[in-house]
ZAMARGU-4260 file (C-alpha; in steps of 0.2 Angstrom, whole numbers, plus 5000, padded with zeros to 4 digits):
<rodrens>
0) 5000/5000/5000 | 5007/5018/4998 | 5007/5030/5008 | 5018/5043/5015 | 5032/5041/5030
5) 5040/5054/5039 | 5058/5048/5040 | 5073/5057/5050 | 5091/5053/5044 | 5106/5056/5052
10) 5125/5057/5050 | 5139/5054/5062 | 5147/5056/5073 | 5148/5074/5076 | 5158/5079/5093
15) 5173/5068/5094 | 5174/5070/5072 | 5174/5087/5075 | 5185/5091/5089 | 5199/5081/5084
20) 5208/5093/5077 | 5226/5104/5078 | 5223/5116/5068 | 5208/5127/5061 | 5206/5120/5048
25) 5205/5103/5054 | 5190/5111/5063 | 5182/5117/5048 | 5186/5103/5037 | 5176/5089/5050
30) 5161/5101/5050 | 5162/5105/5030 | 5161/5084/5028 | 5149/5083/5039 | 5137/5095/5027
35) 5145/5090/5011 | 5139/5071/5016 | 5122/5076/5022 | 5121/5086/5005 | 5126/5070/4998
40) 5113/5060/5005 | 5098/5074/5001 | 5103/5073/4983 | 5103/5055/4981 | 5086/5057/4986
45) 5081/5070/4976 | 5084/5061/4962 | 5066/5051/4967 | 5056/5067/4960 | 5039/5070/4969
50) 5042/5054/4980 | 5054/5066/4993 | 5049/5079/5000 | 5060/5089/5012 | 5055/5097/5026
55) 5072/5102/5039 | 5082/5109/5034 | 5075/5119/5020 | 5088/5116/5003 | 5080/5114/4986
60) 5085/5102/4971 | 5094/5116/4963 | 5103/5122/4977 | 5110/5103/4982 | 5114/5102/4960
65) 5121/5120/4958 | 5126/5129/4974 | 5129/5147/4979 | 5148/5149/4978 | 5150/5165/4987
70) 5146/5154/5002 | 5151/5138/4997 | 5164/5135/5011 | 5151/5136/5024 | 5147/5119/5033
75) 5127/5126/5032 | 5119/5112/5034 | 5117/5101/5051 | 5120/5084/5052 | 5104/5078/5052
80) 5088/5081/5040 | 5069/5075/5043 | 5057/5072/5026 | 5045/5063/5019 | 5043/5050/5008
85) 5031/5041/4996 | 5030/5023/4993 | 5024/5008/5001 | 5037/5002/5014 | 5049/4991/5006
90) 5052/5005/4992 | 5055/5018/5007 | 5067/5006/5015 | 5076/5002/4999 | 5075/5023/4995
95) 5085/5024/5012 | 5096/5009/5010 | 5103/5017/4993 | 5106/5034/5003 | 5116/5027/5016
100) 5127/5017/5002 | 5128/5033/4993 | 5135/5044/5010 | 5149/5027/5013 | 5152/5030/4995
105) 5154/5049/4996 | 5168/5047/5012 | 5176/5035/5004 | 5179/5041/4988 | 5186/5058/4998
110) 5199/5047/5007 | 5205/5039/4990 | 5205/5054/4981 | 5217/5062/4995 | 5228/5047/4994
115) 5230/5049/4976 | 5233/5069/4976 | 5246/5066/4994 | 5256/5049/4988 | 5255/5054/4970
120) 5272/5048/4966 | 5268/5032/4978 | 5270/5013/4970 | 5252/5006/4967 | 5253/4993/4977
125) 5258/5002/4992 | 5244/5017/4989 | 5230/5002/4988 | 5240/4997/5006 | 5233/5016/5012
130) 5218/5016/5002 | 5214/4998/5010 | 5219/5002/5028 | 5210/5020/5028 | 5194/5014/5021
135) 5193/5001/5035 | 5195/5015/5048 | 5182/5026/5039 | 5170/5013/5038 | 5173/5009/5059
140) 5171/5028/5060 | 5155/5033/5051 | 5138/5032/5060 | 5122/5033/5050 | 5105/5030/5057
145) 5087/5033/5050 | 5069/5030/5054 | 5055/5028/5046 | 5034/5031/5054 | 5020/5030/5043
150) 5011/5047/5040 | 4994/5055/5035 | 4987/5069/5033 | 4974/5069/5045 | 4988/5065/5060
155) 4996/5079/5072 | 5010/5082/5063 | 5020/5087/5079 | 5016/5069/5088 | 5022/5059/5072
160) 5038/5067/5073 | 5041/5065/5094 | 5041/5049/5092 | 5052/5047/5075 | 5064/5055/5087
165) 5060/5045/5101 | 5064/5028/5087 | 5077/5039/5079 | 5086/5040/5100 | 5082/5021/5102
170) 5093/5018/5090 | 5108/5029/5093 | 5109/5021/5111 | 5110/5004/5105 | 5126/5005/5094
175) 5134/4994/5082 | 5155/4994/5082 | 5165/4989/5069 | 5181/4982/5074 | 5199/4984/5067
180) 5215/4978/5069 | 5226/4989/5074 | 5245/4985/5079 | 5255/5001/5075 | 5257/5020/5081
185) 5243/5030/5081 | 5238/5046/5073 | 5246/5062/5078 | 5230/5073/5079 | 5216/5060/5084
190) 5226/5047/5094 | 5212/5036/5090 | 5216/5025/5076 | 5234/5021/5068 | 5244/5033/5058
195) 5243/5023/5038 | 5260/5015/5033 | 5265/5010/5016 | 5273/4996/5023 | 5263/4982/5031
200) 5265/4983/5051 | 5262/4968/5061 | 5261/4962/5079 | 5282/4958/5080 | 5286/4977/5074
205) 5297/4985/5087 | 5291/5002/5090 | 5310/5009/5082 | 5302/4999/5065 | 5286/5006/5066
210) 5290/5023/5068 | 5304/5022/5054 | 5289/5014/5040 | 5278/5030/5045 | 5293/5042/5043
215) 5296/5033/5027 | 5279/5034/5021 | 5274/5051/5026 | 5291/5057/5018 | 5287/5051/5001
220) 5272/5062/5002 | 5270/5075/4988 | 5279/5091/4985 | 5267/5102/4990 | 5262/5095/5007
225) 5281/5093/5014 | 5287/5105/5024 | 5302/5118/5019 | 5307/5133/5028 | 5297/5143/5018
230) 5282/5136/5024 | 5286/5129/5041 | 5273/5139/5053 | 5258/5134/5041 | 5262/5117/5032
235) 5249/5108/5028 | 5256/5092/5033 | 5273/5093/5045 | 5287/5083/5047 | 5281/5074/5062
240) 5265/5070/5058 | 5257/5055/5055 | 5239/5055/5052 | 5227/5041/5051 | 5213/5039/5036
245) 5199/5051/5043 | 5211/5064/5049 | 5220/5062/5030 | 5204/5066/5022 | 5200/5080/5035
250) 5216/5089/5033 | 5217/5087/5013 | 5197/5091/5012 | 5201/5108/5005 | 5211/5100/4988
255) 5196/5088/4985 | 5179/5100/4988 | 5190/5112/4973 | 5191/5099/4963 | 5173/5089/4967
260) 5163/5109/4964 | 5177/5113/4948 | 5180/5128/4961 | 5199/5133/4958 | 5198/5147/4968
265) 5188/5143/4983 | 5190/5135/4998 | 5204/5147/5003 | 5217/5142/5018 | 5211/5145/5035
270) 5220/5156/5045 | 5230/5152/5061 | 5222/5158/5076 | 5241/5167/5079 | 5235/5178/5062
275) 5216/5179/5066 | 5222/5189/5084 | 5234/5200/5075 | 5238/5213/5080 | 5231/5214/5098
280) 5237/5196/5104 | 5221/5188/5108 | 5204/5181/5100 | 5187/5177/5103 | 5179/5161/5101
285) 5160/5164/5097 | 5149/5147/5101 | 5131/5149/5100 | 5116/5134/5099 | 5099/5140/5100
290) 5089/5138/5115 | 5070/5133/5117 | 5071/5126/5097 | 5061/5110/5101 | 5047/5122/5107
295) 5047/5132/5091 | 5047/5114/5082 | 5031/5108/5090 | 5016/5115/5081 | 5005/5104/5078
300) 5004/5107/5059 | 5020/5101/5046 | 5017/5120/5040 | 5025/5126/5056 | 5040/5117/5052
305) 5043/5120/5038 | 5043/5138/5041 | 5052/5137/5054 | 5064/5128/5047 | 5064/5141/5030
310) 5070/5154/5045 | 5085/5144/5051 | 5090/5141/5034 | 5092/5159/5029 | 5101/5163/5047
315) 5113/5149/5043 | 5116/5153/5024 | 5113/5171/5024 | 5113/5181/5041 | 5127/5172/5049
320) 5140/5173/5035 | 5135/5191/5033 | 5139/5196/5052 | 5155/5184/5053 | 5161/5186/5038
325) 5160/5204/5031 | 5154/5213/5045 | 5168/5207/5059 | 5180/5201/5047 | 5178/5183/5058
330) 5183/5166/5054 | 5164/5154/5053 | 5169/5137/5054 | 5152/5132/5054 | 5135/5138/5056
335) 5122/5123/5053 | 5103/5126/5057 | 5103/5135/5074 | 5124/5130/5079 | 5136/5142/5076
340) 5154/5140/5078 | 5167/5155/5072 | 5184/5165/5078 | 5185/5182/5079 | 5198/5197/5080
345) 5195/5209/5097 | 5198/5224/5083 | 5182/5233/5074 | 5163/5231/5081 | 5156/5214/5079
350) 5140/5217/5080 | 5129/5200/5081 | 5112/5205/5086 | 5099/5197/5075 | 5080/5190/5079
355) 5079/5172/5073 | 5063/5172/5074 | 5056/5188/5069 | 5038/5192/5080 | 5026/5198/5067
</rodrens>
């Protein structure tokens, strides 16, 4: 029977992707996936017509196909969307099934392409080696969840959606883990997962062996991610720094999002925070998540959220960038639905009063 379901889909994890991170932007680059992966997802639904419809957060077909490049760096979408969609519930399931294999698809592909671009010169056996170990430790990594509940018309929109989330919750709690092996050094920034080697590291590997196949794979890496004394305070990649698959494709995210939106020039280095506090010596952090939004969530009627949800979208696309950007000369490392995340210089006025929700 068809029908409509209201389903809420979501990609992870967000805190500890995020916040492992020694630079910038590392910071920027684990948000900026996080959208680019739940823009993935929304357009590989959008490709079944009139059967989706989406409801938060608000992003048409043609935004997801052709987007905005002025503001194209932003990480403007949060990790999560809710939506409806049309079928009976083995073509819903299968609709969601695909979008989940499409976001695995889209990381991977991100962490194989940053492979390529960083071991260019690297024998093809030894970059399937990384490409192999990497993709093991994006797969263990990447949490995506989604629920479906049948909808009508005639239902209370709000209640239909409380208890999605309620499922959607469920879920989360329970969680599935992937395990890997894991025998060598770990990574430098997330000390979570180990550094990739081109050279197979195994259980009778002294830790002088170990460390001398990652200096020998991270040495071979191309020219211009090595360090010099030219660029020695901003390197992309230092000398003593081994990183592990994720945090490869984090701090190389910038070289693939040109290449992926045929955008040459975007996606422009971040600063240090040492430059961002020029020339007084200090900066400001600027974290905001917006209070009370479950309350203005809960109308009873799907034409409350979706307007609501129209509102945040133009506070995260436009207001935000607008203040941070252009009007306080900040550094917005995200701002997705009502989260804001952004470093800003103590010089000029930084003037950040704005009505979300505009009475009226």
């Amino acid at each position: 029977m068809v029908k409509q379901y209201l389903t809420v889909f979501s990609v992870g994890p967000v805190q500890s992707f995020i916040a492992s991170a020694r630079k910038t932007e590392d910071l920027w680059s684990g948000s900026f996936i996080l959208s680019h992966l739940v823009r993935e997802a929304i357009k590989q639904l959008y490709k079944y017509g009139d059967k989706f419809s989406l409801l938060f957060p608000m992003i048409t077909e043609n935004e997801v196909n052709n987007p905005n490049k002025s503001n194209l760096h932003i990480a403007s979408l949060p990790n999560r969307f809710t939506a409806l969609l049309t079928g009976n519930s083995t073509e819903v399931t299968k609709m969601l099934k695909n979008t989940e294999a499409a976001v695995r698809h889209a990381f991977i592909h991100m962490y194989s392409q940053s492979i390529q671009l960083l071991f260019s010169d690297l024998p093809t056996k030894q970059k399937e080696l990384l490409i192999e170990t990497g993709k093991k430790q994006i797969e263990s990594l990447i949490e995506i969840y989604w629920v479906i509940e049948p909808f009508e018309e005639e239902m209370e929109f709000n209640e239909i959606r409380e208890r999605t989330e309620s499922r959607l919750a469920a879920i989360k709690n329970d969680k599935q883990f992937i395990q890997i092996e894991q025998h060598g050094l770990t990574c430098s920034v997330c000390q979570e997962r180990d550094a990739l080697s081109a050279y197979p590291i195994t259980e009778s590997d002294t830790y002088g062996s170990m460390k001398k196949k990652l200096a020998d794979t991270w040495n071979k890496r191309s020219q211009p991610f090595l360090q010099n004394k030219d660029n020695d305070e901003h390197a992309r990649i230092k000398d003593n720094e081994f990183l592990c698959g994720v945090c490869t494709t984090k701090r190389l995210a910038r070289d693939y999002f040109k290449r992926y939106y045929s955008f040459p020039t975007g996606f422009e280095s971040f600063k240090s925070t040492i430059k961002i506090s020029e020339p007084d010596h200090y900066y400001a952090i600027l974290l905001i998540d917006g209070d009370n939004m479950g309350k203005w969530f809960s109308g009873a009627h799907i034409e409350n959220y979706r307007d609501v949800s129209s509102r945040l979208a133009t506070f995260s696309k436009e207001t935000v960038p607008d203040i941070v950007g252009k009007s306080s000369k900040g550094m917005l490392i995200y701002a997705g639905g009502d989260d804001l995340l952004a470093f800003l210089p103590l010089r000029g006025n930084c003037d950040v009063r704005y009505s979300l929700i505009p009475k009226g």
